[in-house]
C-alpha positions as CSV (number, residue, x, y, z in Angstrom):
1,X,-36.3,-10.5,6.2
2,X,-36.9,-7.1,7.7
3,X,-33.4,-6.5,8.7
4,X,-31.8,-3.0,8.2
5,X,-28.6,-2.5,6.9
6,X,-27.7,-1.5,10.5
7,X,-28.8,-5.0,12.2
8,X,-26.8,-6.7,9.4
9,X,-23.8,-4.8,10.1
10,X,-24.3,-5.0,14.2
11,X,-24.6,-8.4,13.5
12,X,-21.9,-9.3,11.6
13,X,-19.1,-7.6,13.7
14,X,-21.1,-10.0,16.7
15,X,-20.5,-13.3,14.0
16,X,-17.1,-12.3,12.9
17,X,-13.9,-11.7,15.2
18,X,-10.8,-12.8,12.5
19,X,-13.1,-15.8,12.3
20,X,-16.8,-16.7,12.5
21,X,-18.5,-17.3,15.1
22,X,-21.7,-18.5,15.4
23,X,-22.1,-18.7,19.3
24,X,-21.6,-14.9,19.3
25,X,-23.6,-14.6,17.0
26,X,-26.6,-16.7,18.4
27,X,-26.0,-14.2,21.7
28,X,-26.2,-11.2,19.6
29,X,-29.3,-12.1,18.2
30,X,-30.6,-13.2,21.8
31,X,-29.6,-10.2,23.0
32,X,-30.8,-8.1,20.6
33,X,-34.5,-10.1,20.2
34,X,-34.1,-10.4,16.6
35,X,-34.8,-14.1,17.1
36,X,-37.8,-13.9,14.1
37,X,-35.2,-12.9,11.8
38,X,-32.3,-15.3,12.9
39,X,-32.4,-17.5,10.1
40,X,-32.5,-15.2,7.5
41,X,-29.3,-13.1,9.2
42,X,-27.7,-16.1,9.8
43,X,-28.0,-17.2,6.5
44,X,-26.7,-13.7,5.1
45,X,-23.8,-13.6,6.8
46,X,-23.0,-16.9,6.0
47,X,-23.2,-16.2,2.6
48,X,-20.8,-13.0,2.7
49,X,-18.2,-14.9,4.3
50,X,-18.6,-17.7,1.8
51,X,-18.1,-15.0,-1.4
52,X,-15.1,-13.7,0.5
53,X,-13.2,-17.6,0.8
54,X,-14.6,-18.4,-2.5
55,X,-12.5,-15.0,-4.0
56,X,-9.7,-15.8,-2.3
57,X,-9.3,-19.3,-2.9
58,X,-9.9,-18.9,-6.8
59,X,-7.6,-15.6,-6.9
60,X,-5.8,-16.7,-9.7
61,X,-1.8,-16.7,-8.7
62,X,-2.6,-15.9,-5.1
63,X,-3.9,-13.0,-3.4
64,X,-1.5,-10.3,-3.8
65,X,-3.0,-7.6,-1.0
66,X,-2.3,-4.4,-3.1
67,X,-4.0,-1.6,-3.1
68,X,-5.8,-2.3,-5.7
69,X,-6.6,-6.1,-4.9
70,X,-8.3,-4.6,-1.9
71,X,-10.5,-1.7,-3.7
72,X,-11.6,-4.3,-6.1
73,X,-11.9,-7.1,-3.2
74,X,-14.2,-4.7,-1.6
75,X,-16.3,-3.6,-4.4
76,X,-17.2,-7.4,-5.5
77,X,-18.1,-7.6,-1.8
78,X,-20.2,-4.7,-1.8
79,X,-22.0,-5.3,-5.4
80,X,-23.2,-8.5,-3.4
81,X,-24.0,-7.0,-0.3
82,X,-24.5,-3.2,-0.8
83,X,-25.3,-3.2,3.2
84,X,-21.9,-4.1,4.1
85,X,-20.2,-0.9,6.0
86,X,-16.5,0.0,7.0
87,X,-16.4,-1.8,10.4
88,X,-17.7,-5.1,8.9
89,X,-15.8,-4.8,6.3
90,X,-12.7,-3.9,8.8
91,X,-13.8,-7.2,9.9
92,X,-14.0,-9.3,6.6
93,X,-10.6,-7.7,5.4
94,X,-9.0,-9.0,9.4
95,X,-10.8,-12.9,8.7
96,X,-9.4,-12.8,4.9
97,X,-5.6,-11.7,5.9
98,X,-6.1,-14.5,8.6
99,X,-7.4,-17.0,6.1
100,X,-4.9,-16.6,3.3
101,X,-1.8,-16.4,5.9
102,X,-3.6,-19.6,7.2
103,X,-4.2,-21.6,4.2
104,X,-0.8,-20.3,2.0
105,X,-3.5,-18.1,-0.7
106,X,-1.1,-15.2,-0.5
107,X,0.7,-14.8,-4.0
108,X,4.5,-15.1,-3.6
109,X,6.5,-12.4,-3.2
């Protein structure tokens, strides 16, 4: 894949809005002619949003959403995809509060 950091990013604020989407995404890449490269983004940004769900839903005790639970959310996130920057990880933070609120994987209060 010859995607830069920059197209990764670009494209996954295009692929995820609270949830993913891959008719956006499918426009993005149309629109930005990175059509030779649209499997292997695709399957990138499939794969981040799959380590985020699969962190959540094996948080042991539920996902608390300190402080701390974020920094070290986002550094697993980043040790796995060291391309990820602030917006799209404004994004994954926005599909993640969504997702637990959704399927109950907030820890009690």
């Amino acid at each position: 894949m010859n995607s830069s950091p920059e197209i990764l990013n670009e494209s996954f604020c295009a692929y995820l809005y609270t949830v993913p989407n891959r008719e956006r995404l499918a426009e993005h890449i149309d629109t930005h002619h990175l059509a030779d490269d649209s499997e292997a983004i695709t399957s990138q940004l499939e794969a981040v949003v799959k380590t985020c769900e699969d962190h959540l839903y094996n948080y042991p005790g539920g996902v608390p959403w300190t402080t701390t639970f974020v920094a070290e959310f986002r550094s697993h996130l980043q040790r796995a995809y060291p391309w990820l920057n602030a917006q799209s990880f404004a994004r994954i933070m926005a599909f993640a509060q969504w997702l637990c609120w959704h399927d109950g994987l907030d820890a009690p209060q």
